[in-house]
C-alpha positions in Angstrom: -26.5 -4.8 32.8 -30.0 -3.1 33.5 -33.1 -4.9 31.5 -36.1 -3.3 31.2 -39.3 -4.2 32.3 -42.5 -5.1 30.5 -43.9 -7.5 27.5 -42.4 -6.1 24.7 -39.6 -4.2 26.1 -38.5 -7.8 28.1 -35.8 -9.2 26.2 -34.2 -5.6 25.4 -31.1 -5.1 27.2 -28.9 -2.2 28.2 -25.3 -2.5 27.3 -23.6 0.8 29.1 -20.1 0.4 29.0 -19.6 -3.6 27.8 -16.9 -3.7 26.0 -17.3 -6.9 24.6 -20.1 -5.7 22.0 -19.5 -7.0 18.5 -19.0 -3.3 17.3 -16.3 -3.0 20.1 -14.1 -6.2 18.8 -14.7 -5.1 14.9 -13.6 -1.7 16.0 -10.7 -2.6 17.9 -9.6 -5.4 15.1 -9.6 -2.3 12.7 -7.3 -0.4 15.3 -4.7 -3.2 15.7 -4.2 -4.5 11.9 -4.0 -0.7 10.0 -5.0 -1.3 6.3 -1.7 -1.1 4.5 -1.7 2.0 1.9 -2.4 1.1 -1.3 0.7 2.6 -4.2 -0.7 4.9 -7.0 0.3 7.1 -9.3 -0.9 10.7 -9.5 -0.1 13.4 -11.8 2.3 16.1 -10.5 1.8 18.5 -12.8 0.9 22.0 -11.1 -2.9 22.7 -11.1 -3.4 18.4 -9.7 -0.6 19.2 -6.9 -3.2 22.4 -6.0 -6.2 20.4 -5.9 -4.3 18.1 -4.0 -3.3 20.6 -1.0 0.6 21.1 -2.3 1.4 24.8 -3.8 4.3 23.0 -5.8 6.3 19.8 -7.0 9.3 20.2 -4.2 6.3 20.9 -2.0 4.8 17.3 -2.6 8.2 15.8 -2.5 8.3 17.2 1.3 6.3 13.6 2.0 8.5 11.0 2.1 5.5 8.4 1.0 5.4 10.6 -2.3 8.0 9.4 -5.8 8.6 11.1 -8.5 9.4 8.6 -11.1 9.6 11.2 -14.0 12.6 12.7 -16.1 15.4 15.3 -15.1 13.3 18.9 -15.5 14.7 20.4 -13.0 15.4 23.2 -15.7 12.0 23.7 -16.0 10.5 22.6 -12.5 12.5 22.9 -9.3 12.5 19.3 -6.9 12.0 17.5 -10.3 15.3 15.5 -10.4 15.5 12.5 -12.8 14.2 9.1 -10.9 15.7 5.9 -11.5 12.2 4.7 -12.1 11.8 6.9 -15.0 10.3 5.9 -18.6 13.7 6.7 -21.1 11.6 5.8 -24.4 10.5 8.9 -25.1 10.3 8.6 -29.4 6.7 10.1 -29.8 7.1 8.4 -33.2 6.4 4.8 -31.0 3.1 5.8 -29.3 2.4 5.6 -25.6 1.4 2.1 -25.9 4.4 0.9 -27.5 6.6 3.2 -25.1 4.9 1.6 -21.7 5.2 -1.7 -23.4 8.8 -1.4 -23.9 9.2 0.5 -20.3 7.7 -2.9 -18.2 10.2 -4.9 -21.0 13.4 -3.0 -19.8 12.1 -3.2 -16.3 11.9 -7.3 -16.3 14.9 -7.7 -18.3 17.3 -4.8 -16.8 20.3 -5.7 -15.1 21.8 -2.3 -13.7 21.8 -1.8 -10.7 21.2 1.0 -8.3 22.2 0.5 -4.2 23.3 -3.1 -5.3 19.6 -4.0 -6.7 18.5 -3.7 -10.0 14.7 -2.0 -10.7 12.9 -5.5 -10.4 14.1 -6.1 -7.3 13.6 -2.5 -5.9 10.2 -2.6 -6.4 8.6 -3.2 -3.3 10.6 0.2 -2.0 7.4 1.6 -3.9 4.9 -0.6 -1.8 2.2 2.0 -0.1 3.9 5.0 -1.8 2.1 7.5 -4.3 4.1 8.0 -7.5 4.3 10.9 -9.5 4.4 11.5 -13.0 3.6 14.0 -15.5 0.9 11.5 -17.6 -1.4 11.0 -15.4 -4.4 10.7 -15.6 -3.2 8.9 -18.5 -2.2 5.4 -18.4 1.5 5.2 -18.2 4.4 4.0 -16.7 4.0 4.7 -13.1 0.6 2.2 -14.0 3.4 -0.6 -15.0 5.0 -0.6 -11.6 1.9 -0.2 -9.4 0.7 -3.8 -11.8 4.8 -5.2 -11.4 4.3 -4.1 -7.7 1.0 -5.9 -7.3 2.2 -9.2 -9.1 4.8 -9.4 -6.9 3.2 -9.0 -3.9 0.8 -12.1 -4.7 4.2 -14.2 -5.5 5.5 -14.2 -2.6 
């Protein structure tokens, strides 16, 4: 370690290559515990899957960290196959409110099962993934299991 010399420059010091500097450890802390990826939902219809980077829905679906969690419309949009995770009330007459509040209802209370778990206890399988769903930027389903997702985690 080289000091310098003089009355105000005395207690100055030269680090070089220490590597025990605090911006060294917080640095290397940041490298050894990676910041887990947070699970959102975006929309997936076309012109947000542009701004995004993706020409197209089967595009986005190419990353395995991206859901979709809508309905079949594979009729309409190639790589949209129904989810398992998606919202079946679909009576415009209910609202969106009512038909997200009845979503997170059947979610809690289902008992089907899909791989030998039922959607409640499949949840985490959406921990650091992005979901995808024709609503956004809407509230909306996907927003029910990122909150279900987020409950759970602080349960356990």
């Amino acid at each position: 370690m080289a000091e310098f010399s003089g009355s105000t420059e005395q207690n100055v010091q030269v680090r070089g290559n220490n590597e025990d500097t605090i911006e060294n450890r917080k640095t290397n802390q940041k490298r050894q515990m990676p910041r887990p990826r947070p699970t959102r939902v975006v929309s997936v219809k076309k012109r947000s899957l542009n701004h995004m980077g993706y020409k197209d829905l089967e595009h986005w679906l190419e990353d395995t960290n991206n859901i979709y969690i809508g309905r079949d419309m594979t009729h309409y949009v190639p790589g949209a196959v129904g989810s398992k995770w998606q919202n079946s009330f679909k009576d415009e007459k209910l609202g969106k409110d009512k038909r997200v509040e009845l979503y997170k209802e059947y979610i809690l209370s289902d008992t089907k099962t899909y791989d030998g778990k039922t959607l409640l206890e499949s949840l985490e399988e959406l921990q650091g993934k992005t979901l995808g769903c024709w609503c956004k930027p809407e509230f909306c389903h996907g927003d029910v299991l990122v909150q279900l997702l987020m409950r759970l985690k602080k349960s356990n």
